[in-house]
N, C-alpha and C positions, 0 to 999 in steps of 0.2 A: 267792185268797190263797195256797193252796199251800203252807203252810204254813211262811210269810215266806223261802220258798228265797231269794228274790231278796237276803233280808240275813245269807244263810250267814255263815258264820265259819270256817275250819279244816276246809274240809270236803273230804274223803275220798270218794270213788268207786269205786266196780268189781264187776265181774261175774266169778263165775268158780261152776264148780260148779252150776250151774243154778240159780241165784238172784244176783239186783241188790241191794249194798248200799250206800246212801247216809248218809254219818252228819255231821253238821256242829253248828256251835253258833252260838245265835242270845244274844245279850247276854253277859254274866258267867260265867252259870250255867246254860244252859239246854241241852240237848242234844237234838236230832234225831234221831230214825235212818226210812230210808224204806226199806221192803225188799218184794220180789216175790221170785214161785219158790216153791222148797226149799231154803231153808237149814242147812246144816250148822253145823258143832262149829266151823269156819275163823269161820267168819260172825260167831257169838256171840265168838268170842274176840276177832277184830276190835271187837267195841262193848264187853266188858268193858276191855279193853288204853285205848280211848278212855275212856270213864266214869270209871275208874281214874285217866288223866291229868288230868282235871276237877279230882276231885275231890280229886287232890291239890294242885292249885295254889287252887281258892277254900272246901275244902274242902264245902259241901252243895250237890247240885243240882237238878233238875229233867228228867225225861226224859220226852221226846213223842214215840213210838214208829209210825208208818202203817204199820200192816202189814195193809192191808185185800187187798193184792194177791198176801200169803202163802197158799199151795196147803196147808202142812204143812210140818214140819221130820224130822229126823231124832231117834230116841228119846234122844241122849246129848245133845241142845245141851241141854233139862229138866235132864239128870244134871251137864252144868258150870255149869249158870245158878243151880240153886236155892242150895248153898252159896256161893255168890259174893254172890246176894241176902243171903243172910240176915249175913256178913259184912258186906257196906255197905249195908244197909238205913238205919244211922242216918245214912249221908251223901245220901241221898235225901230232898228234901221230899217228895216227890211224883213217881211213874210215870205217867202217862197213853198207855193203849195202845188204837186203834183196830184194829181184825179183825171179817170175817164169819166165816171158818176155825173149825167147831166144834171141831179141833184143837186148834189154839192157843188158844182161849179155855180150853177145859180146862185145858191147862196153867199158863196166863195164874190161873187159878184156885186151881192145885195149888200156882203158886209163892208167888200170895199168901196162901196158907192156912199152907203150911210156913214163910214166912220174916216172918208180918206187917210183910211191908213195904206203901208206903203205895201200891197200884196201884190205877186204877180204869180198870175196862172200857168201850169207845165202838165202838156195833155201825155208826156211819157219819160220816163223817170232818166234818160240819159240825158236833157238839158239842166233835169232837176239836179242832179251828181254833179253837171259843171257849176249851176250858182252855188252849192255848198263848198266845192272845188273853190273856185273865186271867193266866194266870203272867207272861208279859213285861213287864204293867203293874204286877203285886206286885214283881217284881224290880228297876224301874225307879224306884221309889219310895224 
């Protein structure tokens, strides 16, 4: 399934910085993003600048994050992400973020504790493929 790549939307590719990031939308409202590496501050700003354009055109979405292939990030993408979270938290239904990286789940953790937004963690990408299974059928309705 691959996480319906095959019915991308608007999507966005590249590598730079030692990290892959792919980010696309799948129906209305639903956003992607597939990342490997080390990501930086470029990275996140890359998927906030997207999210942001979402979510001004249908205004609430959905994000389905694989970042089972992320090593770690850099300690500032945390420092641009969590006010950004807590800012458009209310246009989020729903986060679903896939990672082993006890890093990023930490963080994954920190942001959802700081910003109650609505994330939930997936330590392997076949639960992660059912909630985007399930969102694109609630959204379809």
């Amino acid at each position: 399934m691959a996480l319906f790549s095959s019915r991308a939307e608007e999507m966005e590719d590249g590598e730079s910085e030692g990290a892959h990031l792919r980010i696309y939308r799948l129906g209305r409202s639903t956003l992607v993003t597939r990342v490997s590496g080390h990501p930086k501050v470029s990275h996140i700003l890359r998927l906030m600048r997207r999210s942001d354009e979402l979510i001004e055109r249908v205004g609430a979405i959905d994000v389905v994050h694989d970042w089972f292939e992320v090593t770690g990030y850099d300690a500032q993408v945390r420092q641009r992400m969590t006010p950004w979270a807590l800012r458009t938290r209310v246009a989020h239904r729903a986060i679903h973020i896939g990672t082993k990286a006890g890093l990023v789940r930490m963080g994954v953790t920190m942001v959802r504790l700081a910003t109650g937004a609505p994330i939930h963690a997936y330590d392997s990408l076949a639960p992660l493929e059912v909630a985007l299974a399930d969102t694109l059928a609630q959204r379809a309705s």
